[in-house]
N, C-alpha and C positions, 0 to 999 in steps of 0.2 A: 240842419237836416231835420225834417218834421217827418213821420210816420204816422199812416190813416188806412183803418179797417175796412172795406167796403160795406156798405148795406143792403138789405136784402127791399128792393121797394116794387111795386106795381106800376107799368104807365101804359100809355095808349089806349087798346082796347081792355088790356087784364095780360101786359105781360109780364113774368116774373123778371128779374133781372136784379143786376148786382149795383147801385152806384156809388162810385168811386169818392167823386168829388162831383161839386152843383151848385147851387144857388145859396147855399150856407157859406161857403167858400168864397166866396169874393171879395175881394180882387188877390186872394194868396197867390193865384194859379195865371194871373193874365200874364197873355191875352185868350185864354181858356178858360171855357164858363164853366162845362162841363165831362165829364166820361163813366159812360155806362158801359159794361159788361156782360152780355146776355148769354146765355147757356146753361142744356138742357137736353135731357133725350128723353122727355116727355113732352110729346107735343101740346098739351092742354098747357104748358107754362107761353108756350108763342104763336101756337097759331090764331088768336084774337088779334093779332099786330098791332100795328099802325093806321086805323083810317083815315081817310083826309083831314089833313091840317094845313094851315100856313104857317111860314118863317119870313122872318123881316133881320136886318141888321146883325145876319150870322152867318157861318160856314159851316157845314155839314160834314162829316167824315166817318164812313161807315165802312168798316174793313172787316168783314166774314173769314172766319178762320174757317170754318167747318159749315156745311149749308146751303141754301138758297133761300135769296129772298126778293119780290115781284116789287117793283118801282114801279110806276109812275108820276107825269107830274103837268101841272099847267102849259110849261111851256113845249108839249108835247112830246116827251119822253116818254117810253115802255121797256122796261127788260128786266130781266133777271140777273143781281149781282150772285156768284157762286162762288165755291171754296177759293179761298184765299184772291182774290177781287176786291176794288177798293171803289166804292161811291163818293164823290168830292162835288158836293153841291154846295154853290154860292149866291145865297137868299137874296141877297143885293135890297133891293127895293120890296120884291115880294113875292115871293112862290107856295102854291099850294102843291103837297104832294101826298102819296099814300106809299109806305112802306111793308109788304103784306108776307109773313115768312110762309115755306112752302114746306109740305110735311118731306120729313129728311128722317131715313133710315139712320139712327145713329143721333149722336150731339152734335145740336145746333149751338154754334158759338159763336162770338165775333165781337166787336167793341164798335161804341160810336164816342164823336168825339164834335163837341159846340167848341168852333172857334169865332172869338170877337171880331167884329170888321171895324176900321177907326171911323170916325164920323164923318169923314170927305169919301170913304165907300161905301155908307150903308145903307146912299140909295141908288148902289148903281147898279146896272142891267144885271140880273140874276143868270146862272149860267152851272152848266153841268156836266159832270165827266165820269164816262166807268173807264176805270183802271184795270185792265183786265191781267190775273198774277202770272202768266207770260211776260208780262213786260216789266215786271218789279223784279230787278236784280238779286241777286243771293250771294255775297263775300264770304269765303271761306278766310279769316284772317289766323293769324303764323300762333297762334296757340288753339289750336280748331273751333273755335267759336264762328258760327255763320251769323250773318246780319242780311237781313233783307229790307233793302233801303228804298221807301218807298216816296219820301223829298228829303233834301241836303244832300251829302254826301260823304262817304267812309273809303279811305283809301285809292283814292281818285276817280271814285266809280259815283255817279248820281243818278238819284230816285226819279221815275219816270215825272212825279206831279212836279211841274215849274209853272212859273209865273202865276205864281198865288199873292195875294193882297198881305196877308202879314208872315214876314220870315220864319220858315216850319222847319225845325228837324224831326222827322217820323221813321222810328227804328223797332222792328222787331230781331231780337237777340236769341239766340239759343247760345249756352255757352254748357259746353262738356264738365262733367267732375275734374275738381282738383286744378282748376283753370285759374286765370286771372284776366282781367279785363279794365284797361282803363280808357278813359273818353274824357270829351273836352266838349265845354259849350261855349257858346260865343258868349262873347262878353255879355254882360248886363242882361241875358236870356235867362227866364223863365224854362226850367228844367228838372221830369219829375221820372220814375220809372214807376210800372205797374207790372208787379208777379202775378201772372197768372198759371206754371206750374214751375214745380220745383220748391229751392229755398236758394237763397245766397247770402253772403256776407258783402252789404252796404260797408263800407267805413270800417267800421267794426263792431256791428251791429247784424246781427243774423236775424234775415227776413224772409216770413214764406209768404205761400202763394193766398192771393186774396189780399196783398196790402202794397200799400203803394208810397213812394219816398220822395217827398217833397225836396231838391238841393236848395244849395244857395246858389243865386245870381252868378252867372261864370264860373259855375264852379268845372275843377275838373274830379274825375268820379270815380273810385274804385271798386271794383264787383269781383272778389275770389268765391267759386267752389269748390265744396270738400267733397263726399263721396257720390253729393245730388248734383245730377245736372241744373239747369234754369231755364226759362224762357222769361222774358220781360220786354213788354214794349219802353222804349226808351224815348220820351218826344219833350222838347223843347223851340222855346218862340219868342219872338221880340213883344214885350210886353205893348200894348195898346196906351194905356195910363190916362185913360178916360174917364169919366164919368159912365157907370151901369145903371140903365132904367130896363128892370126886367122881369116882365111877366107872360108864363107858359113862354110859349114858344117864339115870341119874339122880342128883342131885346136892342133899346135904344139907349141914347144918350140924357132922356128927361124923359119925366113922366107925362106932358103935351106930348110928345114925339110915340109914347105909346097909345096914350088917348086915341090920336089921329088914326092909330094904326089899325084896332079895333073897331073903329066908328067906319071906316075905310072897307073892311072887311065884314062889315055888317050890311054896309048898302051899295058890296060889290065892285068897287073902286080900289080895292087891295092891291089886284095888276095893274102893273101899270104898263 
């Protein structure tokens, strides 16, 4: 079990935000490159957002806890993801898009999350889905801890996002004081949790909010609370075990394969 502080960094246009884990990190985390943290009830931290960019050779997952935030994208998408909604965009070959937050009375939150594509998908047809949190399930399980399971599955109940390219468990946890909680990942998965409020006891290891807990490989996991409730996303995945070629925002298997990809995108041949 490893433990990791987040940091405080700038991206896009000037936004403030927390990152988790990134491009330092590789390959501890595959088949995940990255997860950012954002939140704020000062707009001057997010409303510079996201302007046009492309992605190549990754999956996108953008889950708004609190908010709104203005999509679009190449392949002619528009909308507004809002509180608790999930954006599941898969770069394939090559998407430009722009992510633009909307000023929002109150804290703006929500996490993104870069998942790796293996190299027989990372140039296939790009494609994209709002998840709208009507259709993300909510399990009350038998020690009042709720989960809202948004892929896999907890207690025979599964998360709306299926038929994704590499095996996801994506879990957000509330769990009550004085609770306990155990969980299971599938074998040989890649599985980490991230506090974002409260504190818990990891193991036997009391962790608060703003840190995040690397397991082992299939591991199974225990989370008791004492007088603090928790909330923690909880996500694990089949690791990729590729070879990372990766710079800014897209990310291949060799450093030609990103060449290509820039040079592509310079003289407008990116879409394919």
């Amino acid at each position: 079990m490893k433990i990791i502080k987040s940091k405080t960094v700038s991206e896009g246009a000037g936004v403030s935000l927390k990152r988790i884990f990134g491009f330092n990190e590789v390959p501890q985390f595959d088949p995940f490159l990255l997860l950012d943290n954002f939140g704020s009830d000062n707009p001057d931290d997010y409303m510079a957002g996201f302007p046009w960019h492309p992605h190549r050779g990754i999956e996108t997952v953008t889950y708004m806890l609190e908010g709104e935030v203005e999509h679009g994208d190449s392949l002619g998408n528009q909308g507004v993801i809002q509180s608790g909604d999930i954006q599941w965009m898969t770069a394939g070959s090559g998407i430009i898009h722009q992510e633009m937050p909307k000023r929002y009375d109150g804290m703006m939150r929500g996490f993104q999350l870069w998942v790796n594509l293996p190299a027989a998908f990372k140039m296939m047809p790009p494609r994209y889905r709002d998840v709208k949190r009507n259709s993300i399930p909510e399990v009350t399980l038998k020690n009042g801890a709720k989960v809202k399971i948004i892929s896999g599955e907890v207690d025979g109940v599964k998360g709306p996002v299926k038929d994704i390219v590499v095996d996801i468990e994506y879990l957000d946890f509330k769990i009550p004081a004085n609770a306990l909680l155990k969980h299971s990942f599938k074998q040989g998965f890649t599985g980490f949790a991230y506090i974002f409020e409260g504190e818990a006891v990891f193991g036997d290891q009391k962790i608060q909010s703003g840190h995040l807990i690397l397991f082992d490989k299939g591991s199974e996991i225990s989370v008791s609370t004492q007088d603090t409730p928790v909330r923690f996303l909880l996500i694990s995945g089949e690791p990729v075990d590729e070879p990372v070629a990766w710079r800014g925002p897209i990310v291949m298997n060799t450093n030609d394969e990103l060449k290509t990809a820039f040079l592509e995108y310079e003289n407008g041949t990116f879409i394919k």
